[in-house]
N, C-alpha and C positions, 0 to 999 in steps of 0.2 A: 554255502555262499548265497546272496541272493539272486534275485535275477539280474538286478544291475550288473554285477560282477562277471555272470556267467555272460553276458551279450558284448560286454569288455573282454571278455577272454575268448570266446567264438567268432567273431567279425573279423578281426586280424588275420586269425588261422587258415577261417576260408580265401580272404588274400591270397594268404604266401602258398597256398597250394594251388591255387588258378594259374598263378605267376610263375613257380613249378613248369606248370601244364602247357603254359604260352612259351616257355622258352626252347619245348622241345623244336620246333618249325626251326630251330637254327644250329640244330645240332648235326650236320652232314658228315660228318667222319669220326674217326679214331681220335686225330689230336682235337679236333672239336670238343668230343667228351671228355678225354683224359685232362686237357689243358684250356679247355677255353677259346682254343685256336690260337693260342698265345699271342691275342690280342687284348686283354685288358688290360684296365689303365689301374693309376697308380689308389686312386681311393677304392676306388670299387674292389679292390684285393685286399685293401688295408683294411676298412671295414667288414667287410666278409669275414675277414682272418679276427679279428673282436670278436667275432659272435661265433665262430668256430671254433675258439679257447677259450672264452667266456664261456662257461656251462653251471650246471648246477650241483657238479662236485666241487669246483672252484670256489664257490661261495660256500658251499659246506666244509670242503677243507680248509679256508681260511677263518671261517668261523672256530672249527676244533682247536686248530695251530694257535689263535691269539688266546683262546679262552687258557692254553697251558701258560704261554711264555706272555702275554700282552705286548706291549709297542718299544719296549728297550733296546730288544736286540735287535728291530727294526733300523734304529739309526745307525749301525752300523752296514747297512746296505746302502749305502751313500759312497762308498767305497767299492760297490759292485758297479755301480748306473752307470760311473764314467764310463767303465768296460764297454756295457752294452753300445752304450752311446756311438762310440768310437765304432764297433764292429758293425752299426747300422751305418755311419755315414761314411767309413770305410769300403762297402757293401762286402766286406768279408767274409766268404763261401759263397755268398747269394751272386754275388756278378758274375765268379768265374765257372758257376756252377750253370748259370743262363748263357753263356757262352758256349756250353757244353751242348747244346741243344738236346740233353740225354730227358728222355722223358719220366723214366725212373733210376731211381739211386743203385738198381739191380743193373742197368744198364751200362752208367756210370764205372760200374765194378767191375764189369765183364771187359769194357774197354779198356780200364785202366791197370789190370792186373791180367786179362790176358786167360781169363778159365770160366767158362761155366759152370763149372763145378759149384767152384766157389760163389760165383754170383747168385745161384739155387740156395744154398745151405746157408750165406748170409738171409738170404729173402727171407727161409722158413723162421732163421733164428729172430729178426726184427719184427717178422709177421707174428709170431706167436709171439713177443711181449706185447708188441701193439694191440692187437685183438684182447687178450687176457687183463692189459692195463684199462684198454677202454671199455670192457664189456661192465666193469663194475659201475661205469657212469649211466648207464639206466636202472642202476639195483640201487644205487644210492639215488637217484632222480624219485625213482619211483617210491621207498622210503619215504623220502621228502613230502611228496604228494599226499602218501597218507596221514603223516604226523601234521602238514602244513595244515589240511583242510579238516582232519580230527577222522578219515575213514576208519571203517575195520577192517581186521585181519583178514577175516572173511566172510563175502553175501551170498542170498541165496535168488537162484535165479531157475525162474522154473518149476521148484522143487529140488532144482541143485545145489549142494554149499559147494564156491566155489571160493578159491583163495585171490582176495581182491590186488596181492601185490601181482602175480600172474595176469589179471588180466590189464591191470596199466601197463606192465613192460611189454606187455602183448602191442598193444595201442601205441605206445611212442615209437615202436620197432616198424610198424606197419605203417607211423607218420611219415618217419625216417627215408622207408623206401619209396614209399607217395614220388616224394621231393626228388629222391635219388632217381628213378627210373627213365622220366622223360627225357632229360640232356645231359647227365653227371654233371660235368666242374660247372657247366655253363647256367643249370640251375640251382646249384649248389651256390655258385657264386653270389648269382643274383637274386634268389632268397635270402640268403644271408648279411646281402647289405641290406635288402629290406627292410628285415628285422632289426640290424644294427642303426638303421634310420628312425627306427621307431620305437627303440630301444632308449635310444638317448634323452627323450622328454619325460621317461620311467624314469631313469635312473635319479634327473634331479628334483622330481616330485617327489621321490620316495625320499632323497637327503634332505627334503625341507622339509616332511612331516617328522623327521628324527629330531633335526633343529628344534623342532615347534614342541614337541615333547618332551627332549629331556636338557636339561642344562648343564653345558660342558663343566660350570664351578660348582655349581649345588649337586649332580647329582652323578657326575663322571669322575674327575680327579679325584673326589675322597677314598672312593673304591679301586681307581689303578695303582692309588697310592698306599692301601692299606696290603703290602706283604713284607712277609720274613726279612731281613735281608740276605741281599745275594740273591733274591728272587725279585726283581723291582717291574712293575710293569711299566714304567716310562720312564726311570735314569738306567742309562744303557751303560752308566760307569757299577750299576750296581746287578751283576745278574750272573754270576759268575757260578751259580750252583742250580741254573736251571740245567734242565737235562732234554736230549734230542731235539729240540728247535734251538739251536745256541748257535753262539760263534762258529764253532767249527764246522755246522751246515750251511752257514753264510762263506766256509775257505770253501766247503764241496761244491757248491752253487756257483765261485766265480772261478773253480775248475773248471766244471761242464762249461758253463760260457762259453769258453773258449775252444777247451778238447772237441765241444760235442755240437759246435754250431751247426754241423752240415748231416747230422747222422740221420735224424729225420729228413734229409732236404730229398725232393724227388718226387712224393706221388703226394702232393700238396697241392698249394697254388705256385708255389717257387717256379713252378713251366708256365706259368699264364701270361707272365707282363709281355706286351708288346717287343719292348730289347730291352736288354741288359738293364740300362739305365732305370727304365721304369721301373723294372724288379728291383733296384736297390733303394729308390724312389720309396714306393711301398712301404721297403722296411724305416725307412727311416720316417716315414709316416707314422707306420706302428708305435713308434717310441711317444706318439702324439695321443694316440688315438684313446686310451686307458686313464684319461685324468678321469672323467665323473663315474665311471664305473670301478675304478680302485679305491676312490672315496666311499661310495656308497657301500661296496665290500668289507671297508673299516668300520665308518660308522655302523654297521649292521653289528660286526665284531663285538666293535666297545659297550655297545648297549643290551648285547647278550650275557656280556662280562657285568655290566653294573645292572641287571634289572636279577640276574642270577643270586647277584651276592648282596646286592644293596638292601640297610635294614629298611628302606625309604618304603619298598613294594615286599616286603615280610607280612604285609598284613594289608588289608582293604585299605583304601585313602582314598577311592572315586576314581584315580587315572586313571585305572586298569580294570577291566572286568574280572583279572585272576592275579593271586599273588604267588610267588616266585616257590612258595612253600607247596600250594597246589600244584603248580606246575611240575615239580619233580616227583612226587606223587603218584601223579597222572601221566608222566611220562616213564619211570620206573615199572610201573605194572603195565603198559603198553608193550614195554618192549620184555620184559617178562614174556608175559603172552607170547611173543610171537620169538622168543626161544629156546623157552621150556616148552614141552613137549606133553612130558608126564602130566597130569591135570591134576594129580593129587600133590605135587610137589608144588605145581604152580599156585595152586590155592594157600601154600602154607606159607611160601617165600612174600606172595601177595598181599598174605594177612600182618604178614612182619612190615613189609614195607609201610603200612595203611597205621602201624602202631609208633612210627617213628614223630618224636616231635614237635612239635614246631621250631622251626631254628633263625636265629634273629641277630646276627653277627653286630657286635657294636662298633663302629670305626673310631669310633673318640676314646675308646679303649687301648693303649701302646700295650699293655703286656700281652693281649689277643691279637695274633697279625696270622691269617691267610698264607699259604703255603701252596707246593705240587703235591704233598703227600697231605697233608691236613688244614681241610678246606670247608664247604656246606655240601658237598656232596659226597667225603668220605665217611658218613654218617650211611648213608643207600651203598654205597661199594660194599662196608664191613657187613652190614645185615644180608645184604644178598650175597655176599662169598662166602660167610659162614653157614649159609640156607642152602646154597647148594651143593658144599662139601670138602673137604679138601684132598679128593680123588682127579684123576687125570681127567672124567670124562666132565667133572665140577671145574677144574682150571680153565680146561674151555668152553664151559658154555658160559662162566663169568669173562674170560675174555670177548665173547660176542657180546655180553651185555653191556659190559663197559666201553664197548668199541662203537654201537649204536647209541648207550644214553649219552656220548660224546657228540657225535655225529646227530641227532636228531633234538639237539636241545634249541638248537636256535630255531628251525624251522616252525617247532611246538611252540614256541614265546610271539614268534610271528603272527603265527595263526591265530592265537587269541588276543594280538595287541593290535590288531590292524582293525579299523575301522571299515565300513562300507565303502565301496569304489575303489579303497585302496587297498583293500583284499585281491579284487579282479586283477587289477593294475598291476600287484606282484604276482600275480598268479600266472598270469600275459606274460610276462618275464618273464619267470621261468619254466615256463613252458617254450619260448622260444630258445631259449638259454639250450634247452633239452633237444631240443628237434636238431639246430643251427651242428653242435656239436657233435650228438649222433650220427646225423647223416653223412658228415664229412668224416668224420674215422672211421665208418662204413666203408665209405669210395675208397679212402685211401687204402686201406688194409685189402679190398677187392682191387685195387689198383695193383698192389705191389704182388698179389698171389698171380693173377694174369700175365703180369708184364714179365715178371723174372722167375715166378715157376713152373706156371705153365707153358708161355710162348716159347721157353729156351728149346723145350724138348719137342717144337714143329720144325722138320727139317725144310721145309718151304714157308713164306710168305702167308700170310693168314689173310683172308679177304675182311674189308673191313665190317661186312655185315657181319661174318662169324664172331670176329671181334668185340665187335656192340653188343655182342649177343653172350660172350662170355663176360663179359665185363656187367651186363645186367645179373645174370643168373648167379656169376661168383657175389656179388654184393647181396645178394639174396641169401645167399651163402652163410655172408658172415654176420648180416643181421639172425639168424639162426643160431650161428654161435654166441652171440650176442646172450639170446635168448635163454640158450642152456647153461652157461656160467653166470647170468643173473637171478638163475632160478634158486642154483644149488650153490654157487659160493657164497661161503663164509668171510665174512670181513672181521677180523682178529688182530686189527692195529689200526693206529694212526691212519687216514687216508694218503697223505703227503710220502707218509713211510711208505705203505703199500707199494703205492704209483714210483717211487725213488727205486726199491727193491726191483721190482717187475722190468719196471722198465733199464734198468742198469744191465739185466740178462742178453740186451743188446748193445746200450751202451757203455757198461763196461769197454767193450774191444769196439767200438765203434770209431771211434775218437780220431784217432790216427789213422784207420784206415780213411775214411774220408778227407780230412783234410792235410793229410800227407798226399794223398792223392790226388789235391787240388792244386799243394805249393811244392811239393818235392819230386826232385828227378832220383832219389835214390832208394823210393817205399817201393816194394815189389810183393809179390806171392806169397816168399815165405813168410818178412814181417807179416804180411796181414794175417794171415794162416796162425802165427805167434800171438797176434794181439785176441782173434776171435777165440782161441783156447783158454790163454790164462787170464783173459779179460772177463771173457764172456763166464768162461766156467766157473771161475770164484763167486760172478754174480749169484751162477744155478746153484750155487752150494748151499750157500749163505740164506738163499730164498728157501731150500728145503729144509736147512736147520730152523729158519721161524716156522714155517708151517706146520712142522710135527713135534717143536720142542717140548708145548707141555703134554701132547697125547703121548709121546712116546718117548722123543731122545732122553728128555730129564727123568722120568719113570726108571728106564732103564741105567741111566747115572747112577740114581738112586740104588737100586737093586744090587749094582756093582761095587756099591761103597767109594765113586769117584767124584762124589759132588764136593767136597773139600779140596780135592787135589788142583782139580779144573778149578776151583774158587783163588787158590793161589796162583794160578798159574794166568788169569784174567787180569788179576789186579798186581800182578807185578809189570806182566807186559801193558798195562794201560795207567799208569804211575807216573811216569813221566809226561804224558799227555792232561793228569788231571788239575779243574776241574772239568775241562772242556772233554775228555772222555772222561770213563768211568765204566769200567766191566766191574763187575759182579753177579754169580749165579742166582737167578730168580726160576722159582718153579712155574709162572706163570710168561713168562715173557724171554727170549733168547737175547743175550745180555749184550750182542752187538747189534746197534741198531743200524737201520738201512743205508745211512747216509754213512756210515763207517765202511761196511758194506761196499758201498758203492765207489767212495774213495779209492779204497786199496784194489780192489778193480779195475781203474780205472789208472792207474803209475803200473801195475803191471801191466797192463798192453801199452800201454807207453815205449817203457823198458823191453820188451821182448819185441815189438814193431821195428825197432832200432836195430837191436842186435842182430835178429834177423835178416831185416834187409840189408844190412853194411857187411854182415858175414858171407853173401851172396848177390855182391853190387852189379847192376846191369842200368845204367844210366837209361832214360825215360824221356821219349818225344810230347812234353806237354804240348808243347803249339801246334802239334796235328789233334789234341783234344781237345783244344782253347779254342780252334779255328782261327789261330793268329796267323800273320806271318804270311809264309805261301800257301798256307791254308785257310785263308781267311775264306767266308763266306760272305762278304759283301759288308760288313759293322764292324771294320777291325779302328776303332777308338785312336787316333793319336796318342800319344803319350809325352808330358812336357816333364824335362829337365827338370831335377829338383835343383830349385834360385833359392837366395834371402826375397825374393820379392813374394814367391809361391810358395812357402814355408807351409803357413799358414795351410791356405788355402789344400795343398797336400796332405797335411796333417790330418784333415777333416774331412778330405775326400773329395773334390772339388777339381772336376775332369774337363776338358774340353767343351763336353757334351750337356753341362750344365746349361740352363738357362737362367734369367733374371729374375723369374720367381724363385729356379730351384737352390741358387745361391743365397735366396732370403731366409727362405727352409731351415736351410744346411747353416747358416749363420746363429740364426733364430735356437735351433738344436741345440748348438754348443754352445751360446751364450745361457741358456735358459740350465741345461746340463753340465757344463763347468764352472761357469760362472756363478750361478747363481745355486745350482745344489751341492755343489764337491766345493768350491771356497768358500761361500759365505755361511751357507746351514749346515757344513761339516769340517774343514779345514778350520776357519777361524773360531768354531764353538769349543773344538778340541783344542785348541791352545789356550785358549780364555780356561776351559776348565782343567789344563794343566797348573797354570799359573794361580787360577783363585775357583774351587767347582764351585759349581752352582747351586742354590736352593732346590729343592725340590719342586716348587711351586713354580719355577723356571721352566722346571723341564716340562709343568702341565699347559705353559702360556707355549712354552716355543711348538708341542708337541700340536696343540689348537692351531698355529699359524701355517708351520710346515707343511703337516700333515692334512689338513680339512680346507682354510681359509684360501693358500694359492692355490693348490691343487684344484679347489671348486672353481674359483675363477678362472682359469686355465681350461678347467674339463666345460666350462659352458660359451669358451668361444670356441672352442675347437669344436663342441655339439655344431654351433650357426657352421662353420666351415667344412666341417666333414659333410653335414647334411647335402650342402650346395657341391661339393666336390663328387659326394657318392651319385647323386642324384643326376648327373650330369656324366656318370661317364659309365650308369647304368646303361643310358641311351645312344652313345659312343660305342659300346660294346656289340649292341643289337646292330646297329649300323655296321660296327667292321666286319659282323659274324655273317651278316647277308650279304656281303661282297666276297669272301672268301672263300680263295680256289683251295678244294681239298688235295693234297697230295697223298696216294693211297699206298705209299713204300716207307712212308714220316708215322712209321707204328711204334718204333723202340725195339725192334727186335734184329739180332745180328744174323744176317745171313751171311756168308761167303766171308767174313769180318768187314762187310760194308753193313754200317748204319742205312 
C-alpha cells in the first residue's frame, strides 16, 4: 500500500484505542463491565451490535455463498424478513428476556430450571461452540489480510523465518484485548459505535466506486444470466438443482428464526438498554441499521462473480491492472503454498497450475452455459486433485485447497482492483470489521465461562474487584484459545457450513430450552435435559462425521466394501426430499450437509423438550421471573385489551410505553417490511409470474431496483440518522455511567436461590 493508505488505516485505530482507554474512568462495577450498567440507549447498542456482526468472515462468507448459488434464491427470503420483522417489533425473547434482569443465559437457566448442574454443562456446551465458531474469524481475517494486500507466507526477522499468518493473528488478538481490558461492554460498546460511525461513509464510497466501474447491463447481467438451467443466478423460479445454499437452507434459517431467537441471548448487549423498552427499541433499530453495508456486501459479491467469469477482463483492456486468468493462477499457487507442505510436490502441482490455459468463456455462446460442477475454475480443481492424488491424505489437502481458493478469491480481486486511497479505505474496514467483532465474542465467550461456570461453584458472593479481575484474565483466556485453533485448524468447507455445523452443537437443543422458558409454564428439567442430548448430540455427531470423513470414515467404508450399500441407503431416504436435498456418497465431502444437519437437530429437541416436560408436568411461576405482578420491581408495563381499535397497533407491537417517535419507527418498519417488501417485490411478483413469468431481462431490472437502488437510498438516510442518533447517546451513556450507584450483590450469581 502506499503511504496515503497506510495513515488512512493508522489514524482511526489510534482513535478507537484512546477511546478504549478513556472509557475505563466509568467502569465502577460488575454490571458496569458485564452490561454497561444497563443504561444504554437504543442506537448506541444498535450500531455497536453492526459492527459486532459485521466482520470480515461475513463478507468473505457471503462472497463464497453467492459466487456458488448468485441472487435467485435470494428472492425467496422475502418470505423470511416478515418473520424477522415481526419478532423485532414484537420485542420477542428480547423484552421478556430484559425483564429477567438475568445477566447471563447460564443465569437465566439456573433460575428457570432449578439445577446448577445443568446451567454448568449448558455453559460449557454453548461455550465451546461459541469459542470454536469464532476462533476461526481471525484465521480467516487474517487470510484475508494476506491475500488482500499480496503478503507472504512467511518473513524474516532478525535472521528468523517466521510464519507472517501467526504473526497478524498474533496482532488482532492483542488489538482485541487493547479494547477489551479497560471497561468490557462499556468500551466495547462505545468503540464499536465508533467505528460503526465511521464505517458508514466506507461503505458508500466503496458502492460508488463499484457503480463507477462496472456496469449493471454491460458487464453484470450477461454473466448472472449465462448458467445451466436449474442453476440461474437471478430467476429464483429457475434454481431448482443448485445444491447447499438453496431452498431448504432458507426453511432451516426461518426455523432458527424463531426456535433459536434467544439461545445466544445473555452475555451480549441484550443486558444493556436502559428498560425493557429500549432493548426492543434497538432490535427494531437493528432491522434499520444494515441497508448500505448489505449492499455493499452484494455488490462486492456480484462483481467477484462477473470479473471471475466475465470474458470482458480474460485479457488486458486498460481497466484493470490484472486479468481474471492471472488472478487464479496467482492465487491457485498461493494457496498451494501455504498447503502443501512437501516442496517437491509443491513444485510439481505448481508447475501444472502455471501450464493451464488461458480460458475465455463466451456468453453469446447458448450451447456453453456455466455450471456448480463445470465452470472457469474446474479446470484448477481437476489439475490440482489429480496432482495431489487420490489417497485420504490427497482428499484433504484438496479439500483445504478448494475451501481457501473459494474463500480468498474475492479478497485477491480486491487487492489488485482497488486503486490508491481506496485500498486504505477498505483496508480501515476491515480491519475494524476485525477488531469490533473479535473483541465482543472475546467478552462474551469470557463472560459466559465466569458467570455460569466458574461463579456457580463459589459458595459465597465474590467481591467485585475479584470479579473484574476474572473477567479480565478469562477474556485473556479465550483470546489464547482464539489463538491456538487459528493456528492449527483446518477450514474444510463452506464457511456458512462450518459456522451452521459448530454452531448447531449448541443450538441444535438450544431452542426450546430458552424460549419455552421464557413463554411456557410446562418446560421443566427433564424436557430440557431431552432437548440438550438428542439435540445437541446429533449436532456432535454429524460434525465428526464431516471432520474425519475423507481421512478416515470413507477410507474405512471403502475397506469394508460398504460404500454402495450406504450409497443406496442415502438416496432412497433423501428421494422424496429431491431436488432440494440430495445424499449421495462422495469420497471427498460427507454427503449430509450442515444445514441438514442442523435441521434434524433441531425437531428433535423440539420433540423430546415436549415429551419430556409433559411426561413430568410441574406448572412454573413465570411472574416471579418476569418481575410481573407482586413481583414487580418498579416497570411492570400496563398491558391494553386486545380492541378492533388496537389491532393494529398489537400486531406490530405498539405498548403503552411507546412514544411519538417510537410509533413512527414501529410504523415506518412495517410499512417499509410489509408493505413494501413481502406485497409488492414478492407477493404481487409471484402471482404476475404465476399467471404470465417473466423475461429474464425482468429479473436483471427488478433484481437492480430491489436489491441495489432502494436499499442504497434507504442505507444513506439511515447513514445521516444513525450517525446523529449514535453520536448523541455515546454522550448519554458517559453521563448516565458517572451518576451510577453501583450495587455490589447485582453480579448474576445465585446464592441462597436469591439473585
Amino acid at each position: 500500500m502506499h503511504w496515503v493508505d497506510w495513515t488512512i488505516l493508522i489514524v482511526p485505530i489510534v482513535l478507537i484505542v484512546w477511546m478504549s482507554f478513556f472509557s475505563k474512568r466509568y467502569a465502577k462495577g460488575v454490571v458496569d463491565f458485564l452490561a454497561a450498567g444497563r443504561v444504554a440507549g437504543r442506537y448506541v447498542i444498535s450500531v455497536g451490535d453492526m459492527m459486532a456482526g459485521l466482520s470480515v468472515i461475513t463478507l468473505v462468507a457471503g462472497s463464497e455463498q453467492y459466487y456458488q448459488t448468485g441472487f435467485g434464491v435470494s428472492f425467496w427470503n422475502n418470505i423470511i424478513l416478515p418473520v424477522g420483522i415481526v419478532l423485532a417489533l414484537s420485542g420477542y425473547c428480547t423484552y421478556r428476556w430484559r425483564e429477567t434482569r438475568c445477566l447471563s443465559k447460564g443465569q437465566f437457566i439456573e433460575q428457570r430450571y432449578g439445577s446448577k448442574t445443568f446451567r454448568v454443562v449448558t455453559a460449557c456446551i454453548s461455550t465451546t461452540a461459541e469459542m470454536v465458531t469464532n476462533a476461526i474469524g481471525p484465521a480467516i481475517a487474517t487470510n484475508f489480510f494476506i491475500y488482500f494486500l499480496g503478503l507472504p507466507h512467511r518473513i524474516t526477522i532478525w535472521g528468523i523465518n517466521l510464519p507472517c499468518y501467526a504473526i497478524i493473528v498474533v496482532m488482532c488478538l492483542t488489538l482485541a484485548m487493547v479494547i477489551i481490558w479497560p471497561a468490557g461492554r462499556i468500551s466495547l460498546l462505545v468503540t464499536d459505535s465508533l467505528q460503526g460511525l465511521m464505517s458508514y461513509p466506507i461503505f458508500v464510497m466503496i458502492i460508488g466506486f463499484i457503480i463507477l466501474k462496472f456496469s449493471w447491463d454491460v458487464d453484470l447481467v450477461p454473466i448472472l444470466f449465462d448458467r445451466v438451467p436449474g442453476e440461474s443466478f437471478l430467476n429464483p423460479y429457475d434454481i431448482a438443482q443448485l445444491r447447499d445454499f438453496n431452498v431448504f437452507a432458507l426453511v432451516v434459517n426461518f426455523t432458527a428464526a424463531i426456535l433459536n431467537r434467544a439461545s445466544w441471548i445473555g452475555n451480549d448487549t441484550t443486558n444493556s438498554g436502559r428498560t425493557p423498552h429500549e432493548q426492543k427499541m434497538a432490535g427494531i433499530l437493528g432491522t434499520w441499521r444494515n441497508g448500505v453495508s448489505a449492499t455493499m456486501i452484494l455488490l462486492i459479491a456480484i462483481i467477484t462473480i462477473v470479473f471471475m467469469n466475465s470474458p470482458e477482463f480474460a485479457h488486458r483492456n486498460g481497466r484493470f491492472p490484472v486479468t481474471n486468468n492471472e488472478l487464479r493462477k496467482d492465487l491457485s499457487t498461493r494457496v498451494i503454498d501455504e498447503v502443501v507442505t512437501d516442496n517437491a510436490l509443491k513444485a510439481s502441482v505448481n508447475r501444472r497450475i502455471m501450464e493451464i490455459p488461458e480460458l475465455a468463456h463466451d456468453t453469446k455462446d447458448e450451447s456453453i452455459k456455466l455450471s456448480q460442477h463445470k465452470n472457469l475454475d474446474t479446470a484448477y480443481f481437476d489439475v490440482v486433485r489429480d496432482a495431489l492424488g487420490d489417497t485420504p491424505e490427497g482428499r484433504r489437502s484438496f479439500q483445504e485447497y478448494r475451501s481457501l481458493y473459494n474463500q480468498m478469491m474475492m479478497p485477491t480481486m480486491l487487492g489488485k482492483i482497488l486503486p490508491m486511497g481506496m485500498l486504505g479505505l477498505f483496508c480501515l474496514l476491515m480491519v475494524m470489521l476485525l477488531v469490533s467483532t473479535d473483541d465482543s465474542r472475546i467478552f462474551n465467550a469470557s463472560g459466559c465461562i465466569v458467570q455460569d461456570i466458574i461463579l456457580p461453584f463459589f459458595k459465597n458472593r465474590v467481591s467485585p474487584e475479584k470479579h473484574l479481575l476474572l473477567l479480565r484474565l478469562t477474556s485473556l483466556g479465550v483470546s489464547l484459545f482464539f489463538l491456538v485453533v487459528a493456528l492449527f485448524f483446518a477450514q474444510l468447507d463452506y464457511i456458512n457450513m462450518f459456522t451452521t455445523i459448530m454452531c448447531s452443537f449448541w443450538l441444535g437443543g438450544a431452542g426450546p430450552i430458552m424460549v419455552f422458558g421464557l413463554y411456557s409454564r410446562f418446560g421443566n428439567l427433564v424436557g430440557a435435559w431431552c432437548a440438550i442430548i438428542f439435540g445437541s448430540g446429533t449436532s456432535l455427531l454429524g460434525l465428526l462425521m464431516q471432520r474425519n470423513w475423507a481421512l478416515t470414515i470413507y477410507p474405512w467404508l471403502e475397506n469394508i466394501g460398504a460404500v454402495d450399500i450406504c450409497n443406496k441407503i442415502l438416496v432412497t431416504a433423501s428421494a422424496p426430499f429431491d431436488p432440494w436435498i440430495r445424499w449421495t456418497m462422495d469420497p471427498v465431502k460427507f454427503p449430509i450437509n450442515s444445514y441438514e444437519i442442523y435441521f434434524i437437530s433441531m425437531m428433535l429437541a423440539v420433540m423430546t423438550y415436549i415429551i419430556g416436560s409433559l411426561l413430568t408436568y410441574k406448572p412454573y411461576n413465570l411472574d416471579k421471573l418476569l418481575h410481573r405482578g407482586e413481583y414487580s420491581d418498579g416497570h411492570d408495563v400496563a398491558r391494553e385489551p386486545w380492541s378492533l381499535r388496537n389491532i393494529f397497533s398489537k400486531l406490530i407491537g405498539i405498548t403503552p410505553d411507546y412514544t411519538t417517535g417510537d410509533r413512527v419507527i414501529a410504523w415506518a418498519m412495517f410499512s417499509y417490511s410489509f408493505v413494501y417488501k413481502l406485497i409488492f417485490t414478492f407477493v404481487v411478483v409471484v402471482i404476475i409470474n404465476v399467471v404470465w413469468p417473466w423475461p429474464k431481462e425482468w429479473w436483471g431490472n427488478y433484481f437492480y431496483i430491489v436489491s441495489l437502488i432502494v436499499p442504497g437510498i434507504v442505507g444513506l438516510i439511515t447513514t445521516v440518522w444513525f450517525m446523529i442518533g449514535g453520536i448523541r447517546d455515546i454522550i448519554q451513556l458517559f453521563k448516565d455511567l458517572a451518576r451510577q450507584v453501583e450495587d455490589p450483590t447485582d453480579n448474576g450469581q445465585e446464592i441462597s436461590n436469591q439473585s
